[in-house]
C-alpha positions as CSV (number, residue, x, y, z in Angstrom):
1,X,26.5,290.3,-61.1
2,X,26.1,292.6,-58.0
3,X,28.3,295.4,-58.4
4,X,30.2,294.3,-54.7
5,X,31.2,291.2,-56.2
6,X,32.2,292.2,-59.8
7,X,34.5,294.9,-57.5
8,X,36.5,292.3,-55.9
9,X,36.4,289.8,-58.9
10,X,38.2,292.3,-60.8
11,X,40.5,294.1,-58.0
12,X,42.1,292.2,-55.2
13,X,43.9,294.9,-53.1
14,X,44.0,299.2,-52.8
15,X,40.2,298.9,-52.8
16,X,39.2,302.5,-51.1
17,X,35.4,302.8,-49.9
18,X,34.6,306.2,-49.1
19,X,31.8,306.8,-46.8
20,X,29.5,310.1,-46.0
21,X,26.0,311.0,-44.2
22,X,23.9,311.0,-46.6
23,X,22.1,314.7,-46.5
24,X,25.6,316.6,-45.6
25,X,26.7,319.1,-45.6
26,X,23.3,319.8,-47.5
27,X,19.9,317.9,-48.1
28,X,20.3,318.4,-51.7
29,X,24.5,317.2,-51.4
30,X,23.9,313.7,-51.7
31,X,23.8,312.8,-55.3
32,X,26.6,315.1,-56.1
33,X,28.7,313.6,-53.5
34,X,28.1,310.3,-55.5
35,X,29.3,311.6,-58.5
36,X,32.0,313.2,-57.6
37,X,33.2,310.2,-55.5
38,X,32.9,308.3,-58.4
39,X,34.7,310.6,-61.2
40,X,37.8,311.0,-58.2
41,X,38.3,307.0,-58.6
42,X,36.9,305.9,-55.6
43,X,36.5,301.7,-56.0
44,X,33.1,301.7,-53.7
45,X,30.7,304.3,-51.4
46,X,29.3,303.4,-48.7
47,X,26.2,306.1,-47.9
48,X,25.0,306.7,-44.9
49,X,21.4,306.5,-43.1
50,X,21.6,309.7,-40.5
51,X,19.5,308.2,-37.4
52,X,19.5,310.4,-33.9
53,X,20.8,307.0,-32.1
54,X,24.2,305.9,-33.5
55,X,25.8,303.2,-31.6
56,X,29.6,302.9,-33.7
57,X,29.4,306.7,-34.7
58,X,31.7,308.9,-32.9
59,X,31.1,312.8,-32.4
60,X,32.1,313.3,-36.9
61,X,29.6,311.2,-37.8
62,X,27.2,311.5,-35.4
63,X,27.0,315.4,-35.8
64,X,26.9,314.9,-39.4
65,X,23.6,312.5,-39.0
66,X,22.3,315.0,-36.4
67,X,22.9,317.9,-38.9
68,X,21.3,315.7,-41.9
69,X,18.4,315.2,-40.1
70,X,18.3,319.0,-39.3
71,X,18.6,319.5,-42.9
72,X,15.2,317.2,-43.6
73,X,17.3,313.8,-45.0
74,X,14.0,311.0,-44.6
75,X,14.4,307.8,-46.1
76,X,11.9,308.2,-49.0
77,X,14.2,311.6,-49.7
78,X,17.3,309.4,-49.6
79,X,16.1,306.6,-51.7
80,X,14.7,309.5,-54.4
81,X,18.2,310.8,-53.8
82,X,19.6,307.2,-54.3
83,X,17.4,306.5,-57.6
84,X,18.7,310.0,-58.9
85,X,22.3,309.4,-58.5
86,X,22.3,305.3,-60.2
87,X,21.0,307.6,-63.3
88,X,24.5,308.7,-63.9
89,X,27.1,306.3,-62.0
90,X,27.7,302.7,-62.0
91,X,30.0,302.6,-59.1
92,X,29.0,299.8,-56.2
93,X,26.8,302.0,-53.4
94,X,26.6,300.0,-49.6
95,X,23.8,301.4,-47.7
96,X,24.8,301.8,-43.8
97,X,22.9,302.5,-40.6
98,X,21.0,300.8,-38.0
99,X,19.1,297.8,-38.3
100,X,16.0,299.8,-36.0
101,X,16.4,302.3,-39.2
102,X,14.9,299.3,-41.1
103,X,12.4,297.9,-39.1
104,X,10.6,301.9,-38.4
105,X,10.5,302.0,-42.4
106,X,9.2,298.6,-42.9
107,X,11.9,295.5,-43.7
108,X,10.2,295.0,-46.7
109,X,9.9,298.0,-48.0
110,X,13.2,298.9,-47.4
111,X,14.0,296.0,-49.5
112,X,11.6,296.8,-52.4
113,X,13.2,300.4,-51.9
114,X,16.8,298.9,-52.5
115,X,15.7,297.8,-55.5
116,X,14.5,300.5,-57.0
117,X,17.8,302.6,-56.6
118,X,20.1,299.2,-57.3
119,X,21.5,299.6,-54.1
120,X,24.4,296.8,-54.0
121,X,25.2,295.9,-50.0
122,X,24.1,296.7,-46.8
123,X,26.1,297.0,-43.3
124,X,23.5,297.0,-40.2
125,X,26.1,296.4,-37.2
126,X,23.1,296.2,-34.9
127,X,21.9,293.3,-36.7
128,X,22.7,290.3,-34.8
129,X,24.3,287.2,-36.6
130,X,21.3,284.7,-35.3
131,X,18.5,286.9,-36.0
132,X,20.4,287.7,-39.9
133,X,20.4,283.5,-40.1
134,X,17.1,282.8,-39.3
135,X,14.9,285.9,-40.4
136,X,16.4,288.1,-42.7
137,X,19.3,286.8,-45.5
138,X,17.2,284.3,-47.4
139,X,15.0,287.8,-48.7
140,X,18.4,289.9,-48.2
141,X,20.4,287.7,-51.1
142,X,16.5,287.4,-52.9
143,X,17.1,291.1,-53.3
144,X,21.0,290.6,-54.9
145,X,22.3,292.3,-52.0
146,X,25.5,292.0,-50.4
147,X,25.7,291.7,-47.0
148,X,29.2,292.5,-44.6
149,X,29.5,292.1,-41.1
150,X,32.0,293.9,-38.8
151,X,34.6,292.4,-36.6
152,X,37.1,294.0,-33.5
153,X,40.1,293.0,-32.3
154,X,37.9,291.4,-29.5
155,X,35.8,289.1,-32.3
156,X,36.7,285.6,-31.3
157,X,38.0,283.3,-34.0
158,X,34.9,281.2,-33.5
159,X,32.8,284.3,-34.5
160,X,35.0,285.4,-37.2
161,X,34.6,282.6,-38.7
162,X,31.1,282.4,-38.4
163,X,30.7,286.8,-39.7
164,X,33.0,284.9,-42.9
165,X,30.6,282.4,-43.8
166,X,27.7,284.9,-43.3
167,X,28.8,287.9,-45.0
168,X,28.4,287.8,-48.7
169,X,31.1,291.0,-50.4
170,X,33.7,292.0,-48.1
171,X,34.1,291.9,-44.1
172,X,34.4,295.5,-42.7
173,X,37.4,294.8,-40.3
174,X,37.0,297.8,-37.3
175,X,41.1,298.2,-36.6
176,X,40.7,299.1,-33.0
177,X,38.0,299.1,-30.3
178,X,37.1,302.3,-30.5
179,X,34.0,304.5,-32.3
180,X,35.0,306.0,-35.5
181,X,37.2,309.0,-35.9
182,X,38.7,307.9,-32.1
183,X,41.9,307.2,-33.3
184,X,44.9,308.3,-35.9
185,X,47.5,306.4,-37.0
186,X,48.3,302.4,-36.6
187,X,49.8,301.3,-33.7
188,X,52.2,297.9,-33.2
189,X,48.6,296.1,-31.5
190,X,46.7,296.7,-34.6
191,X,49.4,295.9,-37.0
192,X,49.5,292.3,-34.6
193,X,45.8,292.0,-35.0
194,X,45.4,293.0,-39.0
195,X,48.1,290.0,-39.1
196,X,46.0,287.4,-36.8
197,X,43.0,287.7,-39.6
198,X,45.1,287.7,-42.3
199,X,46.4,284.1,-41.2
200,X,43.0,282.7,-40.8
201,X,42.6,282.8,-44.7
202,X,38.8,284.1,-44.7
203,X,36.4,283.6,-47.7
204,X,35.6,286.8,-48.0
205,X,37.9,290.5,-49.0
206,X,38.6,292.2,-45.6
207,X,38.6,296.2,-45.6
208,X,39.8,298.0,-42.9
209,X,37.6,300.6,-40.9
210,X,37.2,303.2,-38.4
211,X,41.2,305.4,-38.0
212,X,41.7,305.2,-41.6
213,X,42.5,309.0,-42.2
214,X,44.9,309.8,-45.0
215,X,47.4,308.2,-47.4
216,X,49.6,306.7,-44.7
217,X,47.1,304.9,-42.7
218,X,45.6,303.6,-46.0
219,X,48.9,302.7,-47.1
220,X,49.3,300.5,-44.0
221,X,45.8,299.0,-44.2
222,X,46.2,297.8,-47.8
223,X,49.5,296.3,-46.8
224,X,47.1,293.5,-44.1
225,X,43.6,293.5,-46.6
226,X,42.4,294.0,-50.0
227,X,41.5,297.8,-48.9
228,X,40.3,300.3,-46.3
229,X,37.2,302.3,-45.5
230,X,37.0,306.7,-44.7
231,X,34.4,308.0,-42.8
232,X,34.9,310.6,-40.8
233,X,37.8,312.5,-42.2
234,X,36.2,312.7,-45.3
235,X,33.4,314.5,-43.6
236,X,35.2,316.4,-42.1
237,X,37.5,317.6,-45.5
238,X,33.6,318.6,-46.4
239,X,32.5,320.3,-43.3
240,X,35.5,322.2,-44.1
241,X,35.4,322.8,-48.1
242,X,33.2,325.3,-50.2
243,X,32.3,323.0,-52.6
244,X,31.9,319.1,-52.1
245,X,33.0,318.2,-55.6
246,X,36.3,320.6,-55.4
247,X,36.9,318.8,-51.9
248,X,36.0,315.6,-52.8
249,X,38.4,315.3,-55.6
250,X,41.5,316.8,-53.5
251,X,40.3,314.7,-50.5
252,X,40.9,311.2,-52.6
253,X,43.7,312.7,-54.5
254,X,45.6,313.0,-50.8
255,X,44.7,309.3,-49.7
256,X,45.7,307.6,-53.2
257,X,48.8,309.8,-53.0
């Protein structure tokens, strides 16, 4: 069973997805990142594609991918990287980035390359919902892999509905309209709209995205889905840490609290 699945089968709430760039703070950083993720007790990692055109990313994120790139991250590195770090951890790994990503490195081989490294889901926000339909998730569920789509407070219910019946592992709930790292803290709105999707009793696990920062905003989030997701404080915690493993496992010892 894909790794997503077998995740939510077995654990219906406090799910914590941790995600980094891969290739940051260093090229070589990404499979120890992994593992260290993965001994702290993370549930899932999401890995990131570092690409010069981010169109979620705020300034964390985006630097990080800038300074990835800097470092000589590629996507044959990353997938060697990827292949190198399933060796050793059986944890559920969600490959994230842009949609264009795919389609420069060949759709695919990107595929075939997902494969290799048992990669278990993807998230491609630029990937629109008709094109996903007609062109892409008969080969994307070929390949076992989970796919999750992200809604806003500004997703209608008609769409909602519609990313629910599409996405196959969890829907990545975004709490605010905002890039990520925007934001801190939950506000009385969010709380309103994390309620509103909660009602509509969606198929799929909903985790909650893009202001999640420490234990009290993950706290809240777990209180309105079965988890939330970490991006850019994390990378931060490592911009500002020695040593990623050392930082990593104080990091997710502060948001389980």
């Amino acid at each position: 069973m894909n790794r997503i699945k077998q995740l939510f089968q077995n654990k219906q709430e406090h799910i914590l997805n941790i995600y980094f760039t891969a290739g940051y703070p260093q090229k070589e950083d990404t499979v120890t990142i992994i593992k260290a993720l993965a001994a702290a007790g993370v549930d899932l990692i999401e890995v990131g594609m570092p690409y010069s055109d981010p169109l979620a990313d705020g300034p964390t994120i985006q630097e990080s991918g800038t300074q990835a790139l800097r470092n000589g991250l590629t996507m044959p590195l990353l997938f060697e990287q990827l292949r190198a770090a399933r060796q050793s951890v059986d944890i559920p790994l969600v490959l994230m980035g842009y949609f264009n990503q795919v389609l420069q490195y060949g759709f695919d081989r990107f595929l075939a390359d997902c494969l290799k490294a048992e990669i278990d889901g993807l998230i491609l926000p630029d990937l629109p919902l008709y094109e996903y339909e007609q062109h892409y998730q008969k080969k994307i569920e070929t390949a076992g892999l989970s796919m999750s789509f992200l809604i806003t407070p500004q997703t209608t219910d008609d769409r909602i509905k519609k990313v629910d019946e599409l996405s196959d592992g969890f829907i990545y709930m975004v709490s605010s309209a905002a890039i990520t790292g925007a934001k801190s803290g939950i506000s009385d709105q969010q709380i309103t709209y994390f309620e509103r999707i909660a009602a509509m009793d969606l198929h799929n696990p909903r985790l909650i995205g893009f202001g999640i920062s420490d234990h009290e905003t993950y706290a809240t989030a777990c209180k309105y889905a079965a988890g939330a997701i970490i991006g850019s404080a994390y990378i931060k915690a490592l911009a500002a840490g020695d040593d990623v493993t050392t930082t990593t496992n104080q990091f997710v010892a502060m948001v389980r609290g």
